[in-house]
C-alpha positions, 0 to 999 in steps of 0.5 A: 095862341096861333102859330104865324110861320117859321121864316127866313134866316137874318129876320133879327141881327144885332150886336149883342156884347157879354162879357168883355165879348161882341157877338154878331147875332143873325137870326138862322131860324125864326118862329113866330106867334100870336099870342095874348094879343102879342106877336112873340118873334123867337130868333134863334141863331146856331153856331157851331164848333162847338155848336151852341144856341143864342135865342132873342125873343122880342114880344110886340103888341099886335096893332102897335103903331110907328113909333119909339117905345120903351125897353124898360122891362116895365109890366104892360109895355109894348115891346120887351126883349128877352135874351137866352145866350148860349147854354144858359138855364132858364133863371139865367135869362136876361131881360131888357132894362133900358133902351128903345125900339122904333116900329116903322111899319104898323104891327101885326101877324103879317109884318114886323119892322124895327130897329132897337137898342138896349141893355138888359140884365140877367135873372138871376141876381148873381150874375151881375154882367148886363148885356148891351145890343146895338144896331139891332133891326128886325124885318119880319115877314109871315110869307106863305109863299115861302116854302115850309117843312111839313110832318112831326117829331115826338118821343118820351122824355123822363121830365115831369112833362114826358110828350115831346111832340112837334107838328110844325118841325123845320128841316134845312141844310146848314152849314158846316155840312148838316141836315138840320132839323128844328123841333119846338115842342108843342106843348108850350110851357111860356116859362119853359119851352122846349126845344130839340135840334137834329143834325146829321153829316150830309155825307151820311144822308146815304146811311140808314143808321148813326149813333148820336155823340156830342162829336162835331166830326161829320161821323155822327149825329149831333142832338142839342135839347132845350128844356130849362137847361141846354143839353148835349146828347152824349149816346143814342142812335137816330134810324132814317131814311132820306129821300132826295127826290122827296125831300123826305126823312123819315126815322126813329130817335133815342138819345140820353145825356149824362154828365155832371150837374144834372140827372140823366135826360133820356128821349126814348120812342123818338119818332119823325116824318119831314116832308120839305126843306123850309127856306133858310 
């Protein structure tokens, strides 16, 4: 497995409509990586008040021709599209079951073009709604001229996989008002990755120390965490300091979140050092 880069926000957009609802989906952070002989593109796009996650993840056989290829959800296609809307458990994903994607460009680790369209149903047998994407287009690019975040973010979380770590975490400014830090765990688990976003008021970047709420006011810290289920911290404290001149932020983590159906998550020894804000 090779990690191609973080990229450019609006790589992947589409249309997606659930539920009697339309949402425009423009990818705000992208990861891409070669594996199997696939490039996996993960488009993430995060939304706020309240803030919530919509993930695309498109699965393209490296050195696919131009063409129009199934999306049909059937083993050893080329191309398959999965779907994770917002706060939704890892059974609950949806896969595509029909529709098409046209390469326009040859495939490959450096560049991906296309356009689809498609329906895809959940995993989960009980939720009956399907989803349904159009005009959705994809325009990759694996640029290293782009500027990237360097540095780490890693702590111990109380799951059966206790190390989080991220040697590869991007940090950006982000509306409303955010410093945004994006940290995938590097132990991949293809059934399971994780996923954990840090946002702090930018009219706090000054201060040393805040506590962690789910509050969006700009008074605290914000941490969303993704590990088969979509978790809001509700207490914790994050320590810091933000260089401007550097584009520095250094610190410590530690957040816990409890509430009704599920057990306590808690992320303890959280520790970070970024270097560099990644074009968005």
């Amino acid at each position: 497995m090779k990690t191609i880069n973080n990229t450019l926000a609006g790589q992947v957009s589409a249309n997606i409509e659930l539920g009697g609802s339309i949402h425009p989906f423009v990818s705000t952070y992208t990861s891409a990586t070669l594996k199997d002989h696939h490039v996996v593109i993960k488009a993430s796009q995060a939304v706020f008040s309240p803030f919530r996650i919509y993930t695309v993840e498109l699965k393209i056989a490296n050195g696919a021709e131009p063409g129009t290829y199934p999306l049909d959800g059937k083993p050893g296609n080329t191309v398959g599209l999965a779907y994770d809307p917002p706060t939704t458990v890892q059974l609950d994903s949806y896969r595509d079951i029909e529709g098409e994607f046209t390469l326009t460009e040859t495939a490959s680790e450096q560049q991906i073009d296309g356009t689809f369209y498609c329906t895809a149903k959940s995993l989960n047998p009980e939720i009956r709604d399907l989803a349904t994407f159009t005009e959705g287009k994809v325009s990759f690019r694996s640029e290293t001229s782009h500027r990237q975040s360097t540095g780490y973010l890693r702590g111990t979380l109380n799951l059966p996989t206790p190390d989080f770590s991220s040697s590869r975490p991007h940090m950006s400014f982000t509306e409303p008002g955010f410093l945004q830090v994006v940290a995938n765990d590097d132990n991949d688990d293809k059934n399971a990755p994780r996923h954990l976003w840090l946002h702090i008021p930018t009219s706090k970047l000054g201060e040393k120390t805040l506590p962690i709420s789910p509050s969006e006011d700009g008074d605290t810290a914000v941490v969303t965490l993704i590990a088969k289920v979509f978790y809001r911290a509700t207490s914790g404290t994050v320590n810091f300091t933000y260089d401007e001149h550097l584009k520095k932020l250094t610190g410590t983590l530690n957040f816990s979140v409890s509430g009704p159906g599920h057990d306590d998550v808690v992320f303890s020894d959280g520790s970070f050092e970024i270097t560099g804000l990644s074009e968005a």
